[in-house]
DSSP file (Angstrom, degrees, kcal/mol; ACC not computed):
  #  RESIDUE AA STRUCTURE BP1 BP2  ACC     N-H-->O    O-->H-N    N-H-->O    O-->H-N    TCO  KAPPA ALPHA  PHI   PSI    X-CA   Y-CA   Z-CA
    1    1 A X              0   0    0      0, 0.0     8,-0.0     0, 0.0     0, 0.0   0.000 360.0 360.0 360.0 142.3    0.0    0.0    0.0
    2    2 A X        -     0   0    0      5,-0.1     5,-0.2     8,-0.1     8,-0.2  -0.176 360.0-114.5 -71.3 155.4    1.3    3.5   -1.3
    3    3 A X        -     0   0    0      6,-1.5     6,-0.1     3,-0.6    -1,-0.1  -0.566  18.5-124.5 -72.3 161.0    2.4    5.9    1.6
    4    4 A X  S >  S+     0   0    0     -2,-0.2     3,-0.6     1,-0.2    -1,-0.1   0.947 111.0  61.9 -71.7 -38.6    0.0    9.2    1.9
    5    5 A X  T 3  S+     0   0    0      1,-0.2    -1,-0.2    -3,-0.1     2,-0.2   0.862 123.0  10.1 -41.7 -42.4    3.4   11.2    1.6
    6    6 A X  T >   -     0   0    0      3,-0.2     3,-1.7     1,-0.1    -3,-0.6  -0.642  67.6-164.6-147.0  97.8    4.2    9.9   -1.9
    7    7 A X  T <  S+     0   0    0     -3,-0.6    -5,-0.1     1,-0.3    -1,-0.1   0.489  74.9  68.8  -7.1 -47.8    1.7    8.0   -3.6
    8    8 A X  T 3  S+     0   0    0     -6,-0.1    -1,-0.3     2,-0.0     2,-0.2   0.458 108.8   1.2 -92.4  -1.2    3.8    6.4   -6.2
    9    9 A X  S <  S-     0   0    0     -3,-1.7    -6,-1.5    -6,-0.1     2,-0.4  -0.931  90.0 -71.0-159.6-167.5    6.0    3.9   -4.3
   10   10 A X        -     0   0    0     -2,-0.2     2,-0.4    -8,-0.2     5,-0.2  -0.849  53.3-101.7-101.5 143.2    6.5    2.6   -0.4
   11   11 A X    >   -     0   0    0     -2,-0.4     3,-2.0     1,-0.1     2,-0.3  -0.488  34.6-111.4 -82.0 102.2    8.0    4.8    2.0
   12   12 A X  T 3> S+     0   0    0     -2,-0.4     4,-1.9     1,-0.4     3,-0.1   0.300 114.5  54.3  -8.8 -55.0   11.8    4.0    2.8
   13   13 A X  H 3> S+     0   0    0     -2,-0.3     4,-2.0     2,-0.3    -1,-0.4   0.874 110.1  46.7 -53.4 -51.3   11.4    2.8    6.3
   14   14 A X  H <> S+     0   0    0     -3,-2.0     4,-0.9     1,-0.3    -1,-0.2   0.723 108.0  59.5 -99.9 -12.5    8.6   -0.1    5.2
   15   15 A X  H  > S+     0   0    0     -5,-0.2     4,-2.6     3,-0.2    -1,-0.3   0.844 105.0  51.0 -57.9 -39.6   10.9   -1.1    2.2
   16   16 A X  H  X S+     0   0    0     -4,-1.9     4,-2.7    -3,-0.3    -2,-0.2   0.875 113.9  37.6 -29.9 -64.6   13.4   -1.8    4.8
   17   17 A X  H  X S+     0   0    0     -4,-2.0     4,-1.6     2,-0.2    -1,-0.2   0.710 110.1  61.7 -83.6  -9.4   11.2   -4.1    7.2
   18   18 A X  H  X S+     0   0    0     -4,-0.9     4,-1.0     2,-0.2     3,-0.4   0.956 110.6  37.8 -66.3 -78.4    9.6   -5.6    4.2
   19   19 A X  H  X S+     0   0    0     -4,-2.6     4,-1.8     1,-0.2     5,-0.2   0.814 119.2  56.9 -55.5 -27.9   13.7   -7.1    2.9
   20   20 A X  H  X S+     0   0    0     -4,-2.7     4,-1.5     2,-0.2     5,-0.4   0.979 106.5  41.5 -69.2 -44.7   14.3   -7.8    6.9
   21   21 A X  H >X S+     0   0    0     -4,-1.6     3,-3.9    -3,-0.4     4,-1.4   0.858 117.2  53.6 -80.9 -70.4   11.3  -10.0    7.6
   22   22 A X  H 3X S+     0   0    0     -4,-1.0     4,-2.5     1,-0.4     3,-0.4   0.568 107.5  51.6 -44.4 -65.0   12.1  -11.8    4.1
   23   23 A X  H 3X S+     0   0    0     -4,-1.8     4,-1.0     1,-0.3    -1,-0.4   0.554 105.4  48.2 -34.7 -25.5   15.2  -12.4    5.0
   24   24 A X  H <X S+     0   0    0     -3,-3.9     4,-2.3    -4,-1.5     5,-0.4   0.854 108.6  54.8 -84.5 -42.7   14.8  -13.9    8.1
   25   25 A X  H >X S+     0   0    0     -4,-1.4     4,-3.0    -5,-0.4     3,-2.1   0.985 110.4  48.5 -41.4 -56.8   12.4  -16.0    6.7
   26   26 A X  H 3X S+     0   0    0     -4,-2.5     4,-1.0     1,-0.3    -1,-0.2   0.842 112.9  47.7 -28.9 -66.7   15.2  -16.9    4.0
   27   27 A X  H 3X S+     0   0    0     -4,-1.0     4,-1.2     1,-0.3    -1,-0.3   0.649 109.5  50.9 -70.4 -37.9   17.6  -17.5    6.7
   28   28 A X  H <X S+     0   0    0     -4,-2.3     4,-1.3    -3,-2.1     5,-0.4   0.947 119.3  42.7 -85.8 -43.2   14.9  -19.9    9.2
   29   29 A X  H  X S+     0   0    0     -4,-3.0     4,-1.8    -5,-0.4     5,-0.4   0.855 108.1  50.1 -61.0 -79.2   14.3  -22.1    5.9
   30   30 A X  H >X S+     0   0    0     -4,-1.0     3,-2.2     2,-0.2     4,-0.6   0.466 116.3  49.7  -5.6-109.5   17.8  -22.3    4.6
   31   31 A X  H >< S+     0   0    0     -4,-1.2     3,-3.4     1,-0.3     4,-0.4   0.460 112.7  47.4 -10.0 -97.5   18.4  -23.5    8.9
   32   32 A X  H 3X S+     0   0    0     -4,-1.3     4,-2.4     1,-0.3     5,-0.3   0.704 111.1  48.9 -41.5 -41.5   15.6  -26.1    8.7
   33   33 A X  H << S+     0   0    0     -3,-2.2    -1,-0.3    -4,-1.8    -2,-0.2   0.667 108.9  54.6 -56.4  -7.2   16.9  -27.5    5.4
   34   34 A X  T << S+     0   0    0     -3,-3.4    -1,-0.2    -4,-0.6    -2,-0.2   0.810 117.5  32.3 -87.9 -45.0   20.3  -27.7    6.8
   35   35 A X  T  4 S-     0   0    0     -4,-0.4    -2,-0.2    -3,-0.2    -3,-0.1   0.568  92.3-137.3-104.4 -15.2   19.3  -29.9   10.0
   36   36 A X     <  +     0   0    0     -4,-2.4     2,-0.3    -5,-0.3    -3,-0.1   0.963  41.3 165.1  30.6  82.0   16.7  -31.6    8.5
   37   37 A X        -     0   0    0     -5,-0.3     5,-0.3     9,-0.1    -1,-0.2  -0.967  43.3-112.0-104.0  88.9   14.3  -31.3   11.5
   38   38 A X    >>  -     0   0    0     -2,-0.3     4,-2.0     1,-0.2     3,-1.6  -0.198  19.1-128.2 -68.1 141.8   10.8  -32.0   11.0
   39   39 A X  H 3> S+     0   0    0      1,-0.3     4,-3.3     2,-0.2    -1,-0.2   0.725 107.4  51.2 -49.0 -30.8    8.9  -28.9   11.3
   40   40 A X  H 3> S+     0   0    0      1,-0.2     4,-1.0     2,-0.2    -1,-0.3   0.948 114.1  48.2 -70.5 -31.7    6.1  -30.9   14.2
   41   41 A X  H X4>S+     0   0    0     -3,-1.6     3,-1.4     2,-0.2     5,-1.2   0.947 107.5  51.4 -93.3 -31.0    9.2  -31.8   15.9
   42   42 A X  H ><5S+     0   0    0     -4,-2.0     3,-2.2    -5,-0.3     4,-0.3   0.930 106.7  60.6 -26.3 -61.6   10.8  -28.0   15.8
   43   43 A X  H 3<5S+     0   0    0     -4,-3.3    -1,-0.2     1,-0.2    -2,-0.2   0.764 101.5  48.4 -27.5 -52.1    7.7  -27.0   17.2
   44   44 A X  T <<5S-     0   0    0     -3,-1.4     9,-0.9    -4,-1.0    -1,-0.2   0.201 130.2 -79.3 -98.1  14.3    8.1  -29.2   20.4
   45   45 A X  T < 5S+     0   0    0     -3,-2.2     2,-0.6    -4,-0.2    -3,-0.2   0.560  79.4 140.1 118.7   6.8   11.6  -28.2   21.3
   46   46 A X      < +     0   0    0     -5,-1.2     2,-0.4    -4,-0.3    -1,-0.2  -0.718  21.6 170.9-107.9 119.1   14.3  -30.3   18.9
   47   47 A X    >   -     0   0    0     -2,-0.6     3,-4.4     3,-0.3    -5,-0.0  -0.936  59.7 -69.0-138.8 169.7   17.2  -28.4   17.6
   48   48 A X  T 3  S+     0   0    0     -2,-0.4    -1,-0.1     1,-0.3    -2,-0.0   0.630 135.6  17.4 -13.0 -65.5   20.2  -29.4   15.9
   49   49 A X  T 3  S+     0   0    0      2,-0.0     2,-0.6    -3,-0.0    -1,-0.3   0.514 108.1  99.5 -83.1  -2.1   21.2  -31.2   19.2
   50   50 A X    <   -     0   0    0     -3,-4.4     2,-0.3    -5,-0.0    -3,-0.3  -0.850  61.4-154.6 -97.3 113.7   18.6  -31.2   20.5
   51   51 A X        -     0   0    0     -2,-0.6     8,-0.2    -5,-0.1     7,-0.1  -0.573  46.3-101.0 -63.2 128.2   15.7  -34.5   20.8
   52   52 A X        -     0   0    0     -2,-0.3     7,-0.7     1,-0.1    -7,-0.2  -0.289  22.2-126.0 -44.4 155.8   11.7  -33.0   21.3
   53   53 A X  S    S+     0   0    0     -9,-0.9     2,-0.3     5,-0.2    -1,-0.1   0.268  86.9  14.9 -67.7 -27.6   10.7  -33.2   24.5
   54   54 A X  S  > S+     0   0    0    -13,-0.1     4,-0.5   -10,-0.1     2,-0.3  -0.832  87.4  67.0-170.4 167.7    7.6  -35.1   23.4
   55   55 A X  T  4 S-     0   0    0     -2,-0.3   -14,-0.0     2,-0.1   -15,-0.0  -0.767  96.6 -52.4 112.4-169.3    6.4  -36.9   20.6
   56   56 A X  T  4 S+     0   0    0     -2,-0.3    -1,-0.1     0, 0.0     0, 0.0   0.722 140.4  47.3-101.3 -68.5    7.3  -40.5   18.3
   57   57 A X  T  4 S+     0   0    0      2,-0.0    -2,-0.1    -3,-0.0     3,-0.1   0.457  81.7 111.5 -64.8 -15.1   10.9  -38.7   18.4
   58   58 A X  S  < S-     0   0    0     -4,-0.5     2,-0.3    -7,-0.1    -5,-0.2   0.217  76.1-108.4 -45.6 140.3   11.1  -37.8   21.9
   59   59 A X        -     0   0    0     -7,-0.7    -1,-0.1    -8,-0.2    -2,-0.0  -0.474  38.4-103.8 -98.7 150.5   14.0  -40.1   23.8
   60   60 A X        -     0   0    0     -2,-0.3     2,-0.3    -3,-0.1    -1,-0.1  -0.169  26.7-121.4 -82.6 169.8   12.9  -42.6   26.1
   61   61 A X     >  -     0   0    0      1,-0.1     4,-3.5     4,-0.1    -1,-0.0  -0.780  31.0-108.7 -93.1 161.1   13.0  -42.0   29.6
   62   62 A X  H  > S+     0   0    0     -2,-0.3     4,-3.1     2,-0.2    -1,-0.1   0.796 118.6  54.9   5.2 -72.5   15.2  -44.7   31.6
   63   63 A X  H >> S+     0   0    0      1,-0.2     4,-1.2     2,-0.2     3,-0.5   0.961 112.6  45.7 -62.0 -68.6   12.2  -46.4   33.3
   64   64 A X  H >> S+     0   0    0      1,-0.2     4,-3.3     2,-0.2     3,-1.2   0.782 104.0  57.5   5.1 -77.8   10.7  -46.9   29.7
   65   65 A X  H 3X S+     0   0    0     -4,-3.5     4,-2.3     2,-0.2     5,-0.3   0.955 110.1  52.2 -41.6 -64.7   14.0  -48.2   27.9
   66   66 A X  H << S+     0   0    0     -4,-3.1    -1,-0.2    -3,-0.5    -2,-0.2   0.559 111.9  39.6 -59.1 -24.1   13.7  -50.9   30.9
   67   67 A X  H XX S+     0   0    0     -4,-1.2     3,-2.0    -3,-1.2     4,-1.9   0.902 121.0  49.7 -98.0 -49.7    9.8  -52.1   30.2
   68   68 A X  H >X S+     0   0    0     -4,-3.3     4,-1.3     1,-0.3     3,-1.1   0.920 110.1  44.7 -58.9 -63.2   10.8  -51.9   26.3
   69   69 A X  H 3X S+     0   0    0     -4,-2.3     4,-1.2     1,-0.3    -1,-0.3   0.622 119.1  51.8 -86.5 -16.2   14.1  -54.0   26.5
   70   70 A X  H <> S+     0   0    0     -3,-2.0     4,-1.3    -5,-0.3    -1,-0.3   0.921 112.4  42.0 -80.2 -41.9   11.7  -56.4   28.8
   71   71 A X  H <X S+     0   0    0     -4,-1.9     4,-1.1    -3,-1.1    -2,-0.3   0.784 109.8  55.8 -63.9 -29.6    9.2  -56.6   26.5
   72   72 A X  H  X S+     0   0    0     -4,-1.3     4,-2.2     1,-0.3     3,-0.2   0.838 111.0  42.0 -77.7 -48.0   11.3  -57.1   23.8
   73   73 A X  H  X S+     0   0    0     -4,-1.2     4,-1.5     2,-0.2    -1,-0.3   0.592 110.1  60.6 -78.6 -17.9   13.3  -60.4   25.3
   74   74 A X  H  < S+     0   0    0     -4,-1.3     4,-0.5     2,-0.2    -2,-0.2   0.788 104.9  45.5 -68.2 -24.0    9.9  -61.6   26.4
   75   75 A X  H >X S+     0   0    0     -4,-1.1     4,-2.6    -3,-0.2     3,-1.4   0.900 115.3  54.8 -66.3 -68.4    8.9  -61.5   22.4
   76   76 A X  H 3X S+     0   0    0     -4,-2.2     4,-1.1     1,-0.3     3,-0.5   0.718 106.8  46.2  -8.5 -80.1   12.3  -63.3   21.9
   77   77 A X  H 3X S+     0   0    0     -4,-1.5     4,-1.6     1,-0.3    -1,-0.3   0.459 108.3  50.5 -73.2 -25.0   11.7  -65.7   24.0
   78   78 A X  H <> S+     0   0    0     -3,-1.4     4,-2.5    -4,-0.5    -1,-0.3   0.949 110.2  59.1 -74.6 -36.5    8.1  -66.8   22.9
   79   79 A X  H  X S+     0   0    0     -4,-2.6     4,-1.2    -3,-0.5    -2,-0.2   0.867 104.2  41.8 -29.8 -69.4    9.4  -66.9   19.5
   80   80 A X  H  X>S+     0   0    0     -4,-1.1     5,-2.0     2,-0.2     4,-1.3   0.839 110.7  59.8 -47.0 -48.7   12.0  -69.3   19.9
   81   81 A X  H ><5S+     0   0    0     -4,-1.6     3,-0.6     1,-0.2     5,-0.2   0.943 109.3  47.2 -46.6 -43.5    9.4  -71.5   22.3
   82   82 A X  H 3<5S+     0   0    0     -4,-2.5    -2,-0.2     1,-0.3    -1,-0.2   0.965 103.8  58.1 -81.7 -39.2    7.1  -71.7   19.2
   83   83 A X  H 3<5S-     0   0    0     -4,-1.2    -1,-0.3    -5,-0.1    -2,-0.2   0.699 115.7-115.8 -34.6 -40.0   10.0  -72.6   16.7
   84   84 A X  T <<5S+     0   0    0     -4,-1.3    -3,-0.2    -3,-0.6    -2,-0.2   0.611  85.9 119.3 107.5  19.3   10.6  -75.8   19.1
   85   85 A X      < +     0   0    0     -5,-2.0     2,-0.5    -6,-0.1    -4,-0.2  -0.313  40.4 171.8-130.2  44.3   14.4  -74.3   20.1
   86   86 A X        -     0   0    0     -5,-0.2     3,-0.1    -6,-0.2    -5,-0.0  -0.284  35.2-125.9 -68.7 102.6   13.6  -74.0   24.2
   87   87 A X        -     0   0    0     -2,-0.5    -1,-0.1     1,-0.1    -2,-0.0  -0.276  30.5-104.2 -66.4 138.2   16.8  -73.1   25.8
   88   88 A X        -     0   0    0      1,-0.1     2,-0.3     5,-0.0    -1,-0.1  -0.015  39.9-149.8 -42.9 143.6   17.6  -75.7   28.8
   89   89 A X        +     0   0    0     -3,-0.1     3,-0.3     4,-0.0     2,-0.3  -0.991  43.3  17.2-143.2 143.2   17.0  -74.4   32.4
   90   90 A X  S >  S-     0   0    0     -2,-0.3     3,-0.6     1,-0.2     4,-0.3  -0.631 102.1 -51.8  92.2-133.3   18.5  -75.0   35.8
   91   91 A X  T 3  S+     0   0    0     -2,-0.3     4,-0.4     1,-0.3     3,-0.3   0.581 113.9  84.3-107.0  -5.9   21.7  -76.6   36.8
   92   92 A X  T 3  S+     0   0    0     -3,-0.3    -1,-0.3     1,-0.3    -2,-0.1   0.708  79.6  72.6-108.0 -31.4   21.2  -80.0   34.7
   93   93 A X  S X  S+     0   0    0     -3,-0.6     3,-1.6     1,-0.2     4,-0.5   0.886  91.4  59.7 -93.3 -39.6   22.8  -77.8   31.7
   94   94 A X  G >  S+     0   0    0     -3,-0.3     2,-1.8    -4,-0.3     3,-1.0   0.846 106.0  38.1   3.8-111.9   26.4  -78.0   33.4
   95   95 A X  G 3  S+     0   0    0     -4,-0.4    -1,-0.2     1,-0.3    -2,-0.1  -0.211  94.9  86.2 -75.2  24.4   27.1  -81.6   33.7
   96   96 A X  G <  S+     0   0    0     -2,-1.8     2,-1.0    -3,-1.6    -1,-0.3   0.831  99.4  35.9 -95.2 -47.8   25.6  -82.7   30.1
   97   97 A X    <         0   0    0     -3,-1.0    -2,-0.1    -4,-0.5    -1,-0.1  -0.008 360.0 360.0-101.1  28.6   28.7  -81.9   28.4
   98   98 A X              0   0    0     -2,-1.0    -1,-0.3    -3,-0.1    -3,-0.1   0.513 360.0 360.0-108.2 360.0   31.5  -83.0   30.8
């Protein structure tokens, strides 16, 4: 929109803030393309070094890891059961091979 002062173009000052906010824009795409950070996870706190806070990307807490990595060998282990390949239990597995 024209300024009142001079009709025929925009008034020095809003040419100015016009090329700074493009330019930042430039400058945050250029960044995201760089880290290749999806934008939902930007949102929630993940920067270059940084994991989100929250989320599918989000890092698991401690207690988590522990129930995952339980569940995970509990999957194993039924697997193997149903295959027929049921590893030997209790002291008897010693003293077969001596």
């Amino acid at each position: 929109m024209p300024s009142v002062k001079t009709p025929n173009h925009r008034s020095k000052n809003r040419l100015a803030a016009q090329a700074s906010k493009a330019r930042k824009v430039r400058q945050k795409k250029s960044e995201e393309n760089k880290h290749r950070i999806a934008k939902t996870d930007t949102m929630r706190g993940a920067r270059p070094g940084l994991a989100p806070t929250s989320g599918p990307n989000a890092p698991l807490s401690k207690k988590k890891a522990k129930k995952i990595e339980k569940q995970i060998a509990h999957a194993i282990r039924r697997r193997l059961a149903a295959e027929g390949e049921v590893e030997m239990q209790g002291a008897f597995c010693g003293s077969v091979f001596r």
